[in-house]
C-alpha positions, -999 to 999 in steps of 0.1 A, spaced: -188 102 114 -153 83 110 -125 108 105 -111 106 71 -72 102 63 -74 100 25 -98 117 1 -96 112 -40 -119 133 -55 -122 132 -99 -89 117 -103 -76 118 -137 -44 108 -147 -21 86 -174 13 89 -188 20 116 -216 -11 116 -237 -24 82 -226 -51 86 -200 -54 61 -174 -77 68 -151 -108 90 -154 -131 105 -125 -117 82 -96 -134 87 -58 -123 72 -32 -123 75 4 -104 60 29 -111 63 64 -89 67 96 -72 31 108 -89 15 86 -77 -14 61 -90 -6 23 -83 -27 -6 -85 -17 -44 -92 -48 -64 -90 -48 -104 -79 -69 -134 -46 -60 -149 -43 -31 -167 -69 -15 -146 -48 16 -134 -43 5 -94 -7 7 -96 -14 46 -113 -38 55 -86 -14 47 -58 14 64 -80 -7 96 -82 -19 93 -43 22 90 -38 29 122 -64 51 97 -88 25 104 -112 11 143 -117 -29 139 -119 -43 153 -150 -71 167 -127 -84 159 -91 -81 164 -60 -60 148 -34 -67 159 3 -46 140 30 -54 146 67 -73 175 52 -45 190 31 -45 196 -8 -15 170 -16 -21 171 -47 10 184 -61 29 179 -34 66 159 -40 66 123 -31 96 131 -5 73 158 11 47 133 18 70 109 31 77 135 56 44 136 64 35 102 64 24 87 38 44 56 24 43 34 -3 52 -1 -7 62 -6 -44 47 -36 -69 87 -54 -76 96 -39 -39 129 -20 -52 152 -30 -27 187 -27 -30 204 -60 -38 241 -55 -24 227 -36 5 222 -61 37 186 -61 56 195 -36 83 209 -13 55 180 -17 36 161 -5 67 181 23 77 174 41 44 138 37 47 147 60 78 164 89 61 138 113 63 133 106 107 164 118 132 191 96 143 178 92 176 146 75 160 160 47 139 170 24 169 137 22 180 118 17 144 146 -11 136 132 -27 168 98 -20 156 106 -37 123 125 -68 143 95 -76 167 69 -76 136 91 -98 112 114 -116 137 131 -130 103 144 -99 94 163 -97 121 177 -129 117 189 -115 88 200 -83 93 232 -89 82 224 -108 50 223 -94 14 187 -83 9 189 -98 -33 197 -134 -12 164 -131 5 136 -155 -3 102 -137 -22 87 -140 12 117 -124 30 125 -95 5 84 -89 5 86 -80 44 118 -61 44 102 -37 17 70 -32 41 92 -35 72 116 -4 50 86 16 49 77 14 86 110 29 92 98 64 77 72 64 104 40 61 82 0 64 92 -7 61 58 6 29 42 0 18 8 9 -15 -6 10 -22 -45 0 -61 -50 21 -72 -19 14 -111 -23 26 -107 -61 45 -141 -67 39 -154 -32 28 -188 -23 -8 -183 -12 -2 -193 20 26 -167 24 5 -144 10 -23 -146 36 4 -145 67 20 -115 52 -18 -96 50 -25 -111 82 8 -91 96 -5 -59 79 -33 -65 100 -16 -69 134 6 -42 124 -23 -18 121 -37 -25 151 -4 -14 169 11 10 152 -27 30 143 -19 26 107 -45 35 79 -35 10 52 -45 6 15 -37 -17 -3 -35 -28 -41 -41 -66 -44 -55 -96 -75 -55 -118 -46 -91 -118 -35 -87 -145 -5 -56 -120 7 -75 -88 6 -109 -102 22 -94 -113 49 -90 -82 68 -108 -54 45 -131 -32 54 -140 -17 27 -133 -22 -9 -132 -4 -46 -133 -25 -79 -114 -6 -107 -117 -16 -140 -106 3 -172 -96 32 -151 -129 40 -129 -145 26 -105 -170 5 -111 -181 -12 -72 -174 0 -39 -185 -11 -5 -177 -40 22 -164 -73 17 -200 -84 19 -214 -55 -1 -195 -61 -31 -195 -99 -29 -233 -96 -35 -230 -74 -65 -237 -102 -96 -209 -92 -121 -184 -84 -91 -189 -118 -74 -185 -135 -106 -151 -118 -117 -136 -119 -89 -150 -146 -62 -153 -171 -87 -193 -174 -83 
């Protein structure tokens, strides 16, 4: 049996009294690339805000590496590696690349950030072209990997990524997934991702969860759920 790095058990969770997700599983296994697909409005960007402890869970369980996380600060699970890659990325205009960078590093020692800049550098040689440039002069493209490329600097094995081709040419979008995917391989990341683009996230998947009005409603491998009737239709266009 695969070690697990991320267990959700009977998530529930919304904003105030609206409730946005109800009874969520999920399982995500160690190095492995998982994918949550859903319509809008389906509560992906909530689950990865209450896996990230933006959003306090109504009731659940969250168990990283383990641990009960499940009320644990967002800054405390940076520290112990978990990272997420915003929907809008939230970068800091004004601020060039390698200052962009550098903050993603303020929770690792001095001594470290050298060596995760050139981390960063080697897996989006653009970047460091860059590196002096105003991040909010960056293409879509560009501003997309120096968010992800920011949130290798805090050290991560559990990355998550909120709809990271969102507004990206659908070529661009595939090259930045297919970067995720190198980038797993060496660096032993566990990734999961939030994504509407169904030819981005099959690419590399190994296993996926269909959320739809706040549960979810498929799960399974690329092939698994592609032969589920209503699944297919939605969201492979069959």
């Amino acid at each position: 049996m695969k070690e697990r790095e991320l267990v959700v058990r009977g998530l529930e969770a919304g904003y105030g009294e609206m409730q946005v997700l109800w009874s969520v599983d999920i399982e995500v296994e160690k190095g492995s690339f998982t994918v949550i697909l859903g319509p809008n409005g389906a509560g992906k960007t909530t689950l990865l805000k209450a896996i990230m402890g933006i959003v306090r869970p109504f009731s659940g369980k969250i168990v990283y590496r383990g641990e009960d996380v499940t009320y644990t600060p967002p800054h405390k699970k940076v520290e112990m590696g978990i990272t997420l890659v915003p929907e809008g990325r939230r970068l800091f205009p004004e601020l060039t690349v390698e200052e962009n960078l550098i903050l993603g590093a303020y929770t690792q020692g001095i001594r470290d950030i050298g060596d995760r800049l050139e981390l960063v550098y080697n897996v989006f040689p653009r970047l460091k072209e860059r590196r002096a440039q105003k991040a909010g002069t960056l293409s879509g493209g560009e501003q997309q990997m120096l968010a992800i490329g920011r949130a290798l600097m805090s050290k991560p094995s559990l990355l998550m990524l909120d709809e990271p081709s969102q507004g990206l040419a659908p070529k661009l979008a595939l090259e930045i997934v297919e970067l995720l995917g190198r980038l797993r391989e060496g660096e032993e990341l566990t990734i999961l991702m939030v994504e509407q683009n169904v030819a981005a996230a099959l690419r590399l998947a190994d296993f996926i969860y269909v959320l739809e009005q706040g549960r979810i409603v498929a799960s399974g491998t690329p092939e698994e759920v592609a032969s589920i009737e209503d699944v297919r239709k939605a969201y492979f266009g069959l």
